[in-house]
C-alpha positions as a Markdown table, in Angstrom:
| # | Residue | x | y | z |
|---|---|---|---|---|
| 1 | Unk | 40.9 | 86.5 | 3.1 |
| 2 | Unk | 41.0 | 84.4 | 0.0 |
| 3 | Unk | 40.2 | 80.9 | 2.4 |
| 4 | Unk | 37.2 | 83.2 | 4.6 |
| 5 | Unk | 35.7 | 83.8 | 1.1 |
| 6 | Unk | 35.7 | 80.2 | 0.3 |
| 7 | Unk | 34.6 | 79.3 | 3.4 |
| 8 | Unk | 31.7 | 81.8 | 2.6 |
| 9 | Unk | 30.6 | 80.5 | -0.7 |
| 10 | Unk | 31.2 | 77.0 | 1.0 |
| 11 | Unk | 28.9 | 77.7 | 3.4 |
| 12 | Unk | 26.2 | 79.3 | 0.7 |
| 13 | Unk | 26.3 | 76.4 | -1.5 |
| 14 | Unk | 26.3 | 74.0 | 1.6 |
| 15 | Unk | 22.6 | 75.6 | 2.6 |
| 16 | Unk | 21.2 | 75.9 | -1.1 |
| 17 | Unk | 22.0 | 72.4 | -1.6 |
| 18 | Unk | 20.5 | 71.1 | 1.5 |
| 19 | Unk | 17.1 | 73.9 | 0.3 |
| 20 | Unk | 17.1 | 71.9 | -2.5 |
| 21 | Unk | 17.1 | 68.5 | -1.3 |
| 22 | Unk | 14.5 | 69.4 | 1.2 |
| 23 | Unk | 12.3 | 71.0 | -1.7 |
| 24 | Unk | 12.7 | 67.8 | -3.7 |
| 25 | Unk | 11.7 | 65.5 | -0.6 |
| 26 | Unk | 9.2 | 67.5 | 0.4 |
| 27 | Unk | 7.8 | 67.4 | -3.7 |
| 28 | Unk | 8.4 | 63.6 | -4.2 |
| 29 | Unk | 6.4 | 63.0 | -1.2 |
| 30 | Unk | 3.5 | 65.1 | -2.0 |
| 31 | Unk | 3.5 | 63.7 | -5.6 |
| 32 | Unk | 3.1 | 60.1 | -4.0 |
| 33 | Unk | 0.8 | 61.6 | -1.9 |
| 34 | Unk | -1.6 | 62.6 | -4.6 |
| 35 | Unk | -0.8 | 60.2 | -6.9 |
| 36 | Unk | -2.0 | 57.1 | -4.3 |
| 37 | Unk | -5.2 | 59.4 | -2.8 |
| 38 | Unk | -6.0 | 60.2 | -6.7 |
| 39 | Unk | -5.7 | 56.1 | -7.5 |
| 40 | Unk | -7.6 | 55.2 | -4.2 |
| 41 | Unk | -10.4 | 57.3 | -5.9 |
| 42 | Unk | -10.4 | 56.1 | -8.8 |
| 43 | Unk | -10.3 | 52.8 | -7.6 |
| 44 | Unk | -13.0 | 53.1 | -5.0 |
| 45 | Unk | -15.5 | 55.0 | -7.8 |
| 46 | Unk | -14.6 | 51.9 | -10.4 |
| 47 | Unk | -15.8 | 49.3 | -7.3 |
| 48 | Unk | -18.5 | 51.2 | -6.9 |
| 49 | Unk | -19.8 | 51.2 | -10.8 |
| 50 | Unk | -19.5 | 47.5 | -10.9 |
| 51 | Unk | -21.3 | 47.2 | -7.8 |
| 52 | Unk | -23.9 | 48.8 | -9.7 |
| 53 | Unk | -23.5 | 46.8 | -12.9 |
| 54 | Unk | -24.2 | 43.6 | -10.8 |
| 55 | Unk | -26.9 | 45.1 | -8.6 |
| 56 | Unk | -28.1 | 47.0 | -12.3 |
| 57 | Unk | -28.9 | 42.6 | -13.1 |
| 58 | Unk | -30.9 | 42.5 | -10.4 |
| 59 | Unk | -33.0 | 45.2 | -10.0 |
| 60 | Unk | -37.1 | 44.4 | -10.3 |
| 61 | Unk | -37.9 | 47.8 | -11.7 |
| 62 | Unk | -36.4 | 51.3 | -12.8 |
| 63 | Unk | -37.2 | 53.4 | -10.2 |
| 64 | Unk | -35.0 | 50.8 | -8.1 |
| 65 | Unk | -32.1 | 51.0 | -10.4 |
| 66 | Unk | -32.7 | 54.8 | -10.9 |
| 67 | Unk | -32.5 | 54.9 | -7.0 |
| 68 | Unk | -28.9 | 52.6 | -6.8 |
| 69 | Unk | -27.3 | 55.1 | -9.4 |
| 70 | Unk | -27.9 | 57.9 | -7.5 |
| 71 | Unk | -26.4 | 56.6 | -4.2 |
| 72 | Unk | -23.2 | 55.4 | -6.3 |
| 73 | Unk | -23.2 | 58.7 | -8.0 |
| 74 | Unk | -23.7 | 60.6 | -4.6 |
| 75 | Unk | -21.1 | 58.2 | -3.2 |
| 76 | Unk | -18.6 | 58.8 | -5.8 |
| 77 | Unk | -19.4 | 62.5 | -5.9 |
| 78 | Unk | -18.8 | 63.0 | -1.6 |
| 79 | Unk | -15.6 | 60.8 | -2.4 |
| 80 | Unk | -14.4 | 63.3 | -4.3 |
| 81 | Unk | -15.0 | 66.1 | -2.5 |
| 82 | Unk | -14.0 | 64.8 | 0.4 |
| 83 | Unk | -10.5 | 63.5 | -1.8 |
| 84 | Unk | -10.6 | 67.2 | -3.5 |
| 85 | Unk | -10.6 | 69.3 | 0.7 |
| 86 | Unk | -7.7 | 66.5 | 1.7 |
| 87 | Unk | -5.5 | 67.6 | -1.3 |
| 88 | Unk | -5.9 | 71.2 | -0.7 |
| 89 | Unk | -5.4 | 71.1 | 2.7 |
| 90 | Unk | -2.2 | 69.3 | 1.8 |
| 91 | Unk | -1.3 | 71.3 | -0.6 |
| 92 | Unk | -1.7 | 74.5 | 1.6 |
| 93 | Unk | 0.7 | 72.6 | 4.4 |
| 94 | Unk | 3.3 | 71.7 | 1.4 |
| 95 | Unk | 2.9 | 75.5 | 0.4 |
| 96 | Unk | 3.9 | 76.8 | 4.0 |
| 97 | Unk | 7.0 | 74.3 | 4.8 |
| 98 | Unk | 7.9 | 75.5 | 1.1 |
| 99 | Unk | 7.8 | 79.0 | 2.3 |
| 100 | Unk | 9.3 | 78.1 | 5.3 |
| 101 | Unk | 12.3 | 76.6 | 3.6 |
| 102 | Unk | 12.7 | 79.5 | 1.3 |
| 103 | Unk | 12.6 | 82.3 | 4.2 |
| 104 | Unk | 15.4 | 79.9 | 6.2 |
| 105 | Unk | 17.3 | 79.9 | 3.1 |
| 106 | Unk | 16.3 | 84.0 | 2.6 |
| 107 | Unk | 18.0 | 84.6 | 6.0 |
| 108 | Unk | 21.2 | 82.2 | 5.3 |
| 109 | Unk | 21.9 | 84.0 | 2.2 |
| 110 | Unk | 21.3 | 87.2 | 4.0 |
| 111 | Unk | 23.9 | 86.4 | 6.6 |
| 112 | Unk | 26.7 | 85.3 | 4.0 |
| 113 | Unk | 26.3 | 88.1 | 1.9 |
| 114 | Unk | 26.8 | 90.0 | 5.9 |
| 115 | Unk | 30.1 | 88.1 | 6.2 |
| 116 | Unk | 31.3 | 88.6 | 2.8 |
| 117 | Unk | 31.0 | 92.2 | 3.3 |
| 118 | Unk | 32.7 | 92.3 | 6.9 |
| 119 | Unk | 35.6 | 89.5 | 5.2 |
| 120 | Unk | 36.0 | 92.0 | 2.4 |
| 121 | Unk | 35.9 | 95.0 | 5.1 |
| 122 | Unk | 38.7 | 93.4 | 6.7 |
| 123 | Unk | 40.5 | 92.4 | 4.4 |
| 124 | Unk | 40.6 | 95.9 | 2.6 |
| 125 | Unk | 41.7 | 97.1 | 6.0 |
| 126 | Unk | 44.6 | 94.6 | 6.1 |
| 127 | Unk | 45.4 | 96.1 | 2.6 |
| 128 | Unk | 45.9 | 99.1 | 3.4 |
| 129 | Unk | 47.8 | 98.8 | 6.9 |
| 130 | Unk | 49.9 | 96.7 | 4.9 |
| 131 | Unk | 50.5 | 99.3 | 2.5 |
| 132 | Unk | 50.4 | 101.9 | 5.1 |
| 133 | Unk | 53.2 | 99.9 | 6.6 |
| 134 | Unk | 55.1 | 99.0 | 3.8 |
| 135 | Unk | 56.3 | 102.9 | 2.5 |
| 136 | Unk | 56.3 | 103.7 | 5.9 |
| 137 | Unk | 59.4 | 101.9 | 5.8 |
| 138 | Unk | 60.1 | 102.8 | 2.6 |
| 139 | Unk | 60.4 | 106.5 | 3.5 |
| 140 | Unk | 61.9 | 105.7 | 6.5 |
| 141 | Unk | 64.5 | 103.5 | 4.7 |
| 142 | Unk | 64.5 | 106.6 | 2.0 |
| 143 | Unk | 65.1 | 109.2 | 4.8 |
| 144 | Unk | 68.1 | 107.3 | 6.2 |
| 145 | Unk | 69.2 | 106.5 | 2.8 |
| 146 | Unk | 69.1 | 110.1 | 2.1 |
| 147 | Unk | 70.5 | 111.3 | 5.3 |
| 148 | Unk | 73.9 | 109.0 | 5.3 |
| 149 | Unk | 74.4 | 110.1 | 1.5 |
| 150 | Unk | 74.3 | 113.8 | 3.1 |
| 151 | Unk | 76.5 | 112.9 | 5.6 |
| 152 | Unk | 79.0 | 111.3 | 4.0 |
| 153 | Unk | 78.5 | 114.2 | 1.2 |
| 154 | Unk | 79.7 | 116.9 | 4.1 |
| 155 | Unk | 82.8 | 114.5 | 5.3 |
| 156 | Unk | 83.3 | 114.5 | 1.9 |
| 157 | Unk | 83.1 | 118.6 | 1.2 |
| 158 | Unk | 85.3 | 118.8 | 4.6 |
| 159 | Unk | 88.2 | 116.3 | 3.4 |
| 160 | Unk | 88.1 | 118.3 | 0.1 |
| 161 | Unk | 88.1 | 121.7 | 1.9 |
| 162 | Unk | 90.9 | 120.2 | 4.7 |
| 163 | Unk | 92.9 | 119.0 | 1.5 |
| 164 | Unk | 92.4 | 121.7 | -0.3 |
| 165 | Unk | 94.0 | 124.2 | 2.4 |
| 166 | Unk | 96.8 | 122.2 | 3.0 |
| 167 | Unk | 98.0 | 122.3 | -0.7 |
């Protein structure tokens, strides 16, 4: 019983471990996910403000300049955007494998706690036929016991009677 129990909470701490390690791979990853989309960005919105610094040197009027901002600053904005539907999208797909994940480990934990209960069942069972067993043969050794002490109590009466009528 003792070693099915162990091999039960081996078993249990075998699957949360390996829950955990996938949750932790699966955040690392979407962490360098985010972190290089949110720095490609960045990066790509900088390029595009110096662009407009140099081209800012070279305009011949304002309504020229006035016209490059906006594109850098529409450019920038669809960027985002665009960055902002990628993350959420991968955020929902990290969100289902982490449900995923928790409903596998859901159902493992619901299956050990199945087996403890059957290994406890059993081993209660055991118990009991061993006890069952064990003054079983106790009264059976109690009955014999008993029985030769009677017996050996009426050869005993019958010498003393057989002695006693001889004298």
């Amino acid at each position: 019983m003792q070693n099915e129990m162990m091999n039960i909470v081996k078993q249990f701490n075998d699957s949360a471990m390996a829950s955990a390690k996938k949750i932790g791979e699966l955040n690392m990853k979407t962490f360098e996910t985010l972190a290089t989309k949110q720095a490609d960005l960045v990066k790509s919105c900088v390029e595009m403000g110096t662009k407009n610094a140099e081209a800012a040197t070279k305009v011949k009027d304002l309504t020229e300049l006035n016209t490059m901002q906006q594109e850098v600053t529409r450019t920038c904005g669809e960027k985002w955007v665009a960055n902002m539907r990628e993350a959420t999208e991968m955020l929902t797909s990290v969100r289902d494998e982490l449900t995923a994940i928790m409903e596998e480990a859901a159902k493992y934990t619901q299956s050990g706690a199945e087996q403890a209960v059957e290994a406890g069942k059993k081993a209660a069972t055991e118990a009991v036929e061993k006890t069952t067993a064990a003054v079983e043969k106790a009264s059976a050794e109690v009955v014999e016991m008993t029985k030769e002490a009677a017996d050996k109590a009426v050869d005993a009466t019958k010498k003393a009677a057989a002695k006693a009528k001889v004298a």
